[in-house]
MARKEBA-36387 format. One record per residue (C-alpha): residue in three letters; x, y, z; residue number from 1. Coordinates in pm, whole numbers, plus 50000, padded with zeros to 5 digits. Layout:
% MARKEBA-36387
R/residuo/east/north/up/num
R/ALA/X/Y/Z/NUM;
...
***
This chain:
% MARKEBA-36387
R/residuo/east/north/up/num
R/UNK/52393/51960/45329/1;
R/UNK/52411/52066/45679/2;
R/UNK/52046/52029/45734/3;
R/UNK/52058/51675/45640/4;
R/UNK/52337/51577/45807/5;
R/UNK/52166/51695/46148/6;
R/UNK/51838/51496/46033/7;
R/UNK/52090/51172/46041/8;
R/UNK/52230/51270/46353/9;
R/UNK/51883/51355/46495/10;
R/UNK/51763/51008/46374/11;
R/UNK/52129/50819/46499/12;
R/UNK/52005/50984/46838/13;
R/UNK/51664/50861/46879/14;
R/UNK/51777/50522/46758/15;
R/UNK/52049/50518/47030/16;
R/UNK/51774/50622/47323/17;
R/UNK/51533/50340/47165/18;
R/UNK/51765/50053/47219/19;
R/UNK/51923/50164/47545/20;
R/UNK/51770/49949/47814/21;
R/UNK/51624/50105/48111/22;
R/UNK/51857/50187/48325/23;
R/UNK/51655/50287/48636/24;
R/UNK/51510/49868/48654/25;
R/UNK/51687/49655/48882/26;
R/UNK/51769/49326/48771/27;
R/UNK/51840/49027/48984/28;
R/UNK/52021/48815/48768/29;
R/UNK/52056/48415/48725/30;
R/UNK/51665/48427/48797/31;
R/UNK/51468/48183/48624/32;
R/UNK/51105/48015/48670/33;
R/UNK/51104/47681/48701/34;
R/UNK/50949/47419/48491/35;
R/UNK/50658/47384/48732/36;
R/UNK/50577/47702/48745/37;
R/UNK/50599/47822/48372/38;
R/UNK/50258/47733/48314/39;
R/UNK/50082/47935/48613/40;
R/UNK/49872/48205/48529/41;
R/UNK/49945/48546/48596/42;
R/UNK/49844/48847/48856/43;
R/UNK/49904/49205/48819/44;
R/UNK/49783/49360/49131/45;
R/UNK/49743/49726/49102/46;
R/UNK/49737/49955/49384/47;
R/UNK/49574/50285/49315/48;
R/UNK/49706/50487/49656/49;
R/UNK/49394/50657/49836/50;
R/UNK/49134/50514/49610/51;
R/UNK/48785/50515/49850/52;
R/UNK/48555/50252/49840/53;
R/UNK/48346/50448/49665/54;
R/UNK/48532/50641/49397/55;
R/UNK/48419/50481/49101/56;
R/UNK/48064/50520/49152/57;
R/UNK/48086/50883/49283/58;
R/UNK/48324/50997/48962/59;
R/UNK/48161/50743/48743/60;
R/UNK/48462/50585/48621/61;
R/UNK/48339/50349/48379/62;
R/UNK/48622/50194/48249/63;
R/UNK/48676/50035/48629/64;
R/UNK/48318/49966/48663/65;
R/UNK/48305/49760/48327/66;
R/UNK/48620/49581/48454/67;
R/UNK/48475/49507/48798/68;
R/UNK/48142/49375/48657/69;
R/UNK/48327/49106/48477/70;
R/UNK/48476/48993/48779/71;
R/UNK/48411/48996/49151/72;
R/UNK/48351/49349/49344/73;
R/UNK/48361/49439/49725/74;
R/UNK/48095/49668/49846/75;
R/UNK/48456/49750/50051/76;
R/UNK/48772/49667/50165/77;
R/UNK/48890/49735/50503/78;
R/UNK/49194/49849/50570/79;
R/UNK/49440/49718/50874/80;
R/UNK/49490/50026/51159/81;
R/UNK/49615/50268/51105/82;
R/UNK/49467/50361/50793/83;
R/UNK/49792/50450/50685/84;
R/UNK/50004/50438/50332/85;
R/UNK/50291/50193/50406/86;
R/UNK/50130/49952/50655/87;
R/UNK/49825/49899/50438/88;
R/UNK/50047/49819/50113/89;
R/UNK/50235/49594/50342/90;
R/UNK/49963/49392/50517/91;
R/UNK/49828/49339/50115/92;
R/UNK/50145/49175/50052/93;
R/UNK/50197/48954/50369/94;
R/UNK/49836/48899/50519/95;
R/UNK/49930/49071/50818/96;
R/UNK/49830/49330/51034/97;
R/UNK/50046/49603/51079/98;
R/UNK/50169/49509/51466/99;
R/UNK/50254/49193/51328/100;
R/UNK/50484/49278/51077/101;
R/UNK/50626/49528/51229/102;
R/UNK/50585/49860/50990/103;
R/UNK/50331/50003/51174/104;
R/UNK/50314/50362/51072/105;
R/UNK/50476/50522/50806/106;
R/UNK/50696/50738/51046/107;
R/UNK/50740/50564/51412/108;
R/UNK/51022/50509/51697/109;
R/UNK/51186/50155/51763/110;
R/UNK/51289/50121/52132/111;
R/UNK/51435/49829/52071/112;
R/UNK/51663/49974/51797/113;
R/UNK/51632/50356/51963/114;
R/UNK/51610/50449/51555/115;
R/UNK/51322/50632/51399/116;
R/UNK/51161/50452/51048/117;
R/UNK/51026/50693/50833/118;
R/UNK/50943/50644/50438/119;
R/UNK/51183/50988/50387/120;
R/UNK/51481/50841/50415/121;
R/UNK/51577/50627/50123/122;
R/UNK/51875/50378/50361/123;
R/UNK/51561/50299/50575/124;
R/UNK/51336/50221/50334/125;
R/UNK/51588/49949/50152/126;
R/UNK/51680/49800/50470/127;
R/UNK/51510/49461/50494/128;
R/UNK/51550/49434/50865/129;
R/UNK/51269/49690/50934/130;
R/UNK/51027/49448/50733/131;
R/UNK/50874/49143/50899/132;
R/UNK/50635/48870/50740/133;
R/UNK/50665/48724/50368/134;
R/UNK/50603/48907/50094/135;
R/UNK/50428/48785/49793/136;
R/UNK/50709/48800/49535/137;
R/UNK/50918/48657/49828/138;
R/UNK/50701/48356/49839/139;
R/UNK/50730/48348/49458/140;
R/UNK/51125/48355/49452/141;
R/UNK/51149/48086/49727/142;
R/UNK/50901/47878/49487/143;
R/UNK/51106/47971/49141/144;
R/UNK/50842/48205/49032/145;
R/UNK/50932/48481/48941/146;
R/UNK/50802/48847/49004/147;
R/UNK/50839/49222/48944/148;
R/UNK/50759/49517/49116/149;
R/UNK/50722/49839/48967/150;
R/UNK/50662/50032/49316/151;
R/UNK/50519/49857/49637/152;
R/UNK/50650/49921/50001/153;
R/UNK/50891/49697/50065/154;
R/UNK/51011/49589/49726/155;
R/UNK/51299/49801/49735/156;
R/UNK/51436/49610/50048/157;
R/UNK/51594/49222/50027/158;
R/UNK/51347/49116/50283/159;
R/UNK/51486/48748/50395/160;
R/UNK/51777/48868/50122/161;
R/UNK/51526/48843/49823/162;
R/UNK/51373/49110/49620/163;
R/UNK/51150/49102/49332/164;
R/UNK/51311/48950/49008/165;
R/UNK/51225/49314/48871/166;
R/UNK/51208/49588/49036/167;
R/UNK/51229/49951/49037/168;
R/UNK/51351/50238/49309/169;
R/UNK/51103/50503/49409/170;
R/UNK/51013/50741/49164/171;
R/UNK/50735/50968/49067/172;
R/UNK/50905/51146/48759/173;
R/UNK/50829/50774/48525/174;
R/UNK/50511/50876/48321/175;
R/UNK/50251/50630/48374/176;
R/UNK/50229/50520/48001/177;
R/UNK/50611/50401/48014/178;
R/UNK/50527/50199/48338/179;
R/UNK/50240/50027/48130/180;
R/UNK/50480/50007/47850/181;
R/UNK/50721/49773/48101/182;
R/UNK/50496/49550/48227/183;
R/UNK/50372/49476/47885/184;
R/UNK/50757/49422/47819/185;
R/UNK/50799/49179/48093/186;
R/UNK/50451/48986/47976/187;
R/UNK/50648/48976/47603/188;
R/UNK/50965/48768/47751/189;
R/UNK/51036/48426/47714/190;
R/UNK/50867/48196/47919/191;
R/UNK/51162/48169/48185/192;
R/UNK/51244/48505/48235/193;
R/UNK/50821/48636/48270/194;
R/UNK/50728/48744/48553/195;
R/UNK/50409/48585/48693/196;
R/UNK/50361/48831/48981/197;
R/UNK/50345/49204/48932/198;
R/UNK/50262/49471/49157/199;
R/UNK/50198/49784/48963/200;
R/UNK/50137/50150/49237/201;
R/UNK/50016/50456/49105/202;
R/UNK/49960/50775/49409/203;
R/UNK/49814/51042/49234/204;
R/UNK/49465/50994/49305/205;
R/UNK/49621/51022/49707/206;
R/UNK/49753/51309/49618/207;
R/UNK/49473/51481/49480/208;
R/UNK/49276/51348/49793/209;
R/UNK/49518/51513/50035/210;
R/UNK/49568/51836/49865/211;
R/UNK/49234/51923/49759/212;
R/UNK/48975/51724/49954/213;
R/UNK/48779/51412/49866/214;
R/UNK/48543/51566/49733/215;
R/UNK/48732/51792/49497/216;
R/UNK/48706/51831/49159/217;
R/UNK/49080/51781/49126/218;
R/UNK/49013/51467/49296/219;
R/UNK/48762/51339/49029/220;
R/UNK/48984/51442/48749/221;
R/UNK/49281/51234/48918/222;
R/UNK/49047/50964/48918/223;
R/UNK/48935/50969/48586/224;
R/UNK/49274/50980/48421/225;
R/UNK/49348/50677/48605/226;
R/UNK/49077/50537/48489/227;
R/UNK/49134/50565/48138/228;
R/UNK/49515/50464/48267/229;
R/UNK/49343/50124/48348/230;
R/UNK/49231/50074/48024/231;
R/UNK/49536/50161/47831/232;
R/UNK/49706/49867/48071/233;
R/UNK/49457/49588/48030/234;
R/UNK/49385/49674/47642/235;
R/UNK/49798/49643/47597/236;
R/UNK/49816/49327/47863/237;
R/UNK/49560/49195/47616/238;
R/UNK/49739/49189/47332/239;
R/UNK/49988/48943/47479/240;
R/UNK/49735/48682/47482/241;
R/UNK/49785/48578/47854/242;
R/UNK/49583/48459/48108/243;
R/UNK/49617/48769/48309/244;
R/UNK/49416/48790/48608/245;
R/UNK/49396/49150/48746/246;
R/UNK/49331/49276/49131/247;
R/UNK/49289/49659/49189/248;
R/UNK/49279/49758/49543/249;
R/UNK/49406/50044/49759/250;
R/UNK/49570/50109/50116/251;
R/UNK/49269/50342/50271/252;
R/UNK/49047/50580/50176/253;
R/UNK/49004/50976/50244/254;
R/UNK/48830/51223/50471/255;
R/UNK/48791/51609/50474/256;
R/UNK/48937/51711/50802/257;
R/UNK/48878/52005/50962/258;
R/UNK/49142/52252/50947/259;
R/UNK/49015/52519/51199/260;
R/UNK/48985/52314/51459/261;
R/UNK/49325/52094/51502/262;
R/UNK/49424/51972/51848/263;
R/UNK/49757/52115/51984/264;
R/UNK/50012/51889/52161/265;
R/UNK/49832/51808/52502/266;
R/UNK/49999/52010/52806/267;
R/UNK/49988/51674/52985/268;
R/UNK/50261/51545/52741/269;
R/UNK/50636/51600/52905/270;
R/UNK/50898/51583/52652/271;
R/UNK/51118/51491/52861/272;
R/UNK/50983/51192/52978/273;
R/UNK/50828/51076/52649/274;
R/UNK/50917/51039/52290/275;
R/UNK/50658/51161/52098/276;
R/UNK/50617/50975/51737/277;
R/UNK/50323/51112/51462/278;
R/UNK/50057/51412/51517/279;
R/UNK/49730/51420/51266/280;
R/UNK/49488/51126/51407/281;
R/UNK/49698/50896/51582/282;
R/UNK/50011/51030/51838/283;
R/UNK/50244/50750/52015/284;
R/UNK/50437/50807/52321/285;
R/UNK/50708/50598/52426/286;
R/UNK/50805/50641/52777/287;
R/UNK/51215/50767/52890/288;
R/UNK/51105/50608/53223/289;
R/UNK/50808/50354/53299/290;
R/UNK/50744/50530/53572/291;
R/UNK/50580/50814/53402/292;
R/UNK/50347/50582/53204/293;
R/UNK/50044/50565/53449/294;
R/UNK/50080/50917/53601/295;
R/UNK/50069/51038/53235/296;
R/UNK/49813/50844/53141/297;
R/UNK/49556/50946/53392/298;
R/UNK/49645/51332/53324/299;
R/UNK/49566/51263/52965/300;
R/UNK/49270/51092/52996/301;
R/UNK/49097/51404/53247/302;
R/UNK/49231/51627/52959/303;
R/UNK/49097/51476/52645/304;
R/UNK/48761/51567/52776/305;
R/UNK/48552/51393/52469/306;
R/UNK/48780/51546/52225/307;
R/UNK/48972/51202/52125/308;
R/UNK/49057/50903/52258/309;
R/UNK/49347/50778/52502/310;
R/UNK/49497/50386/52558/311;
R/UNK/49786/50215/52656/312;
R/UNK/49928/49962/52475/313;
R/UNK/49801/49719/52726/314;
R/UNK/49425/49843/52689/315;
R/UNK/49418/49901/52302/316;
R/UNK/49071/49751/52122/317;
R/UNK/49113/49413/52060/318;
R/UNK/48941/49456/51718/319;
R/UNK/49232/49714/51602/320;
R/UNK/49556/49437/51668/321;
R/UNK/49734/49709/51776/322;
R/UNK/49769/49673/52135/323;
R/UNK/50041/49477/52371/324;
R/UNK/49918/49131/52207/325;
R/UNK/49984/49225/51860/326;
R/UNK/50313/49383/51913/327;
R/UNK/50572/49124/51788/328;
R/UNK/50824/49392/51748/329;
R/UNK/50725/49599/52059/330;
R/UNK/50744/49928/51829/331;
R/UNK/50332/50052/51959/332;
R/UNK/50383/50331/52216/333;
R/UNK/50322/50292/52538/334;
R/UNK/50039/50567/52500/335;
R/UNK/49814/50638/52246/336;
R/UNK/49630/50911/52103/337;
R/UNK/49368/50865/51834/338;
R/UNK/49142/51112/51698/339;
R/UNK/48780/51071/51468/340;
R/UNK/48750/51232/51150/341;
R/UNK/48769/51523/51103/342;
R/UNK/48933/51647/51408/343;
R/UNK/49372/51577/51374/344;
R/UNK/49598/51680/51609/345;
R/UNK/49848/51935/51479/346;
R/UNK/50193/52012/51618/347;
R/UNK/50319/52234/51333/348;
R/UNK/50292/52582/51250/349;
R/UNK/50095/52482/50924/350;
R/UNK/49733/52386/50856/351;
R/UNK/49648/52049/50806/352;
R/UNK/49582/51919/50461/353;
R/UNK/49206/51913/50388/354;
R/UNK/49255/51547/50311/355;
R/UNK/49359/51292/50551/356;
R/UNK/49325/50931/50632/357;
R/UNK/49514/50706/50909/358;
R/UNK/49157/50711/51140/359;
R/UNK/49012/50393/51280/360;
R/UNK/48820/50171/50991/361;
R/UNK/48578/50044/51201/362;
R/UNK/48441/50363/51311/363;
R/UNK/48524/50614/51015/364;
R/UNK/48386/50468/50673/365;
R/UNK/48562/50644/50444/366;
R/UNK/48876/50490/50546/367;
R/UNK/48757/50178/50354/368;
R/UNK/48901/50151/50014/369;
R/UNK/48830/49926/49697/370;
R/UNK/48924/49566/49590/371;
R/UNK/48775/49479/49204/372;
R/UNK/48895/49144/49094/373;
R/UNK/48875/49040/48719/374;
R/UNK/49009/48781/48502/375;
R/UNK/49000/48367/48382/376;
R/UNK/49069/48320/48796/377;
R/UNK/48757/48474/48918/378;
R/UNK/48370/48423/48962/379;
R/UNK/48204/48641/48728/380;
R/UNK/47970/48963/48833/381;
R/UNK/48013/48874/49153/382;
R/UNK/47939/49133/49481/383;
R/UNK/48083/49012/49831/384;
R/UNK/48020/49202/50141/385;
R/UNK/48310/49430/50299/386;
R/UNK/48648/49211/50400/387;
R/UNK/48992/49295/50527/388;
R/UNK/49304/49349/50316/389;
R/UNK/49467/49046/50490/390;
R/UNK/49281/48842/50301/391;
R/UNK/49392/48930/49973/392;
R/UNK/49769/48729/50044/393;
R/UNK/49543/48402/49995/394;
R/UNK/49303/48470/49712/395;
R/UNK/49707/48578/49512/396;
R/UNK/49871/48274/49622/397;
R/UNK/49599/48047/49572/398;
R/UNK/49615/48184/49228/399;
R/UNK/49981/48104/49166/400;
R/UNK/49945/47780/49317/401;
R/UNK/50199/47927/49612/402;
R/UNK/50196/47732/49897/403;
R/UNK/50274/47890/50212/404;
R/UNK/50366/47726/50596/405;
R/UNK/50421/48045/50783/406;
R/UNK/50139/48190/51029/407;
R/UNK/49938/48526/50874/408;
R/UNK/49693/48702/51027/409;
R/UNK/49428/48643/50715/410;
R/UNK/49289/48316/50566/411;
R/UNK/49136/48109/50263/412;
R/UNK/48751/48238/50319/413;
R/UNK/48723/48515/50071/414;
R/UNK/48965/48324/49850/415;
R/UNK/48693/48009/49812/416;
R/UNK/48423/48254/49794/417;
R/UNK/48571/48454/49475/418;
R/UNK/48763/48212/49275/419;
R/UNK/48634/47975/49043/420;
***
């Protein structure tokens, strides 16, 4: 008697966890699409953190390569400088470069605001004023489409006071298969409360990448379980009967770094007079007094020797739109340190991770990452040469028929090239 009385209860229990609703999705409520826009089709852009451009083919993922051969394929995609995690996810999302729209690192000094942003500390993070440009599920909101976000930078914060319809704080603990699970439950609501936009971030291929190498069997493992990931999504998606149209990119790739032979803090470098932001392959200073900039500057320069790289803001590479004309929120150091793979400067007492990105694009290939394109929306086994990841704002909102009036730093040519 007691044993079936605790197979009720056991039962009563896993009927209660069933029909609780998730309680770590943010809702923004009173959304609805419009009538104009319930007929759009729909994107789910997947970003697969530290997936190189080349990935697929060098793990033979075939699940990705199948996808990507019905649907349009870059031999790369290049991302924005630095080569970093949060201003690459950004610049996807608002077709700007980094300086433009202000998060330019993923740890960096403000003068303006004398604060430090840094993606550690959560009130940061969900404070919309760090966050310039217009998001694509902000464009979709102002246009009564709505969107969800399970994971992107930014979508935690009310950027221009709007966040994703959906949308989900930062966590790493949500297996995989109950994220695909909830974006097939948004695809299965009614017509005014479906999302049209998702953006769907998975890091542990990055992970892999940083802790083991590249080149790492660890690495290939991560990305063949993503992989097969993929297909769970787009076989479940496909059940819904939508016209889904799907965009997998990434923020940068990887590179083995060498972790003998790490740069220490250069002597020329007073404290004192500078605040120093970032080690690895890029180091900012921002000067305490002007006066020390050129002084500095020149001491740097006969000390780097060949071993990396040094600029003012004023003298940056036009080609990087990081320098003074870039700057729209002044937040580049007035000094700059950059490093080529697979040297990284190294200020603490640790070795650097055998994986690292963050490097210049232009000059270190495997910083480039992936974009595969598939779905009703796009040419068909279609290859395009190498672009940059501010383009992809256009080819999405040419999609969802989202008109936009603001300036961006990408444009409309790969977006007439791909789409049908």
């Amino acid at each position: 008697m007691i044993r079936i009385k605790l197979i009720f209860l056991a039962l009563f229990l896993a009927s209660v966890a069933v029909a609780q609703p998730d309680s770590l999705q943010h809702i923004e409520q009173g959304r609805r699409n419009s009538d104009s826009q319930l007929k759009k089709p729909y994107v789910i852009m997947i970003s697969a953190d530290g997936f190189r451009y080349d990935y697929a083919d060098k793990f033979q993922a075939k699940n990705l390569q199948a996808l990507r051969a019905q649907g349009v394929a870059a031999a790369s995609m290049i991302p924005s400088f630095p080569s970093k995690t949060f201003p690459n996810h950004y610049s996807l999302v608002t077709g700007m470069y980094p300086a433009t729209h202000g998060l330019i690192n993923n740890y960096f000094y403000d003068p303006q605001r004398k604060d430090h942003y840094t993606i550690r500390d959560r009130e940061k993070v969900e404070d919309g004023s760090w966050y310039g440009g217009v998001p694509l599920w902000v464009l979709a909101e102002q246009n009564k489409m709505l969107s969800a976000s399970y994971y992107w930078v930014g979508s935690e914060a009310p950027i221009q006071g709007i966040r994703p319809t959906y949308w989900y704080t930062y966590s790493e603990k949500i297996p995989l298969e109950q994220r695909i699970k909830t974006v097939v439950e948004w695809l299965k609501l009614p017509e005014a409360e479906r999302p049209h936009l998702i953006t769907f971030y998975v890091s542990d291929v990055d992970h892999a990448g940083h802790t083991y190498g590249p080149d790492a069997p660890q690495t290939e493992k991560a990305v063949l379980q993503l992989d097969k990931q993929i297909k769970q999504l787009t076989d479940a998606v496909a059940k819904t009967g939508l016209p889904v149209n799907y965009i997998f990119v990434s923020d940068h790739g990887m590179a083995n770094i060498d972790q003998q032979n790490y740069l220490p803090m250069p002597a020329a470098i007073d404290t004192a007079k500078f605040m120093v932001s970032g080690d690895g392959m890029i180091v900012e200073l921002h000067a305490k007094d002007k006066n020390a900039i050129k002084p500095t500057y020149r001491k740097l320069k006969k000390e780097a020797d060949g071993k990396y790289k040094v600029y003012t803001r004023k003298n940056m590479p036009r080609r990087l739109h990081y320098g003074k004309k870039d700057d729209d929120y002044k937040r580049v150091g007035d000094i700059l340190l950059l490093t080529d793979a697979p040297t990284v400067f190294n200020f603490s007492k640790r070795k650097p991770a055998p994986g690292n990105h963050g490097f210049d694009p232009d000059v270190v290939k495997d910083m480039h990452t992936t974009f595969y394109a598939w779905g009703p929306a796009f040419k068909e086994g279609m290859e395009v040469a190498s672009f940059k990841n501010i383009q992809v704002y256009a080819i999405v909102a040419k999609i969802l028929g989202l008109k936009y009036t603001h300036k961006i730093d990408g444009n409309n040519h790969v977006a007439k090239q791909i789409l049908k």
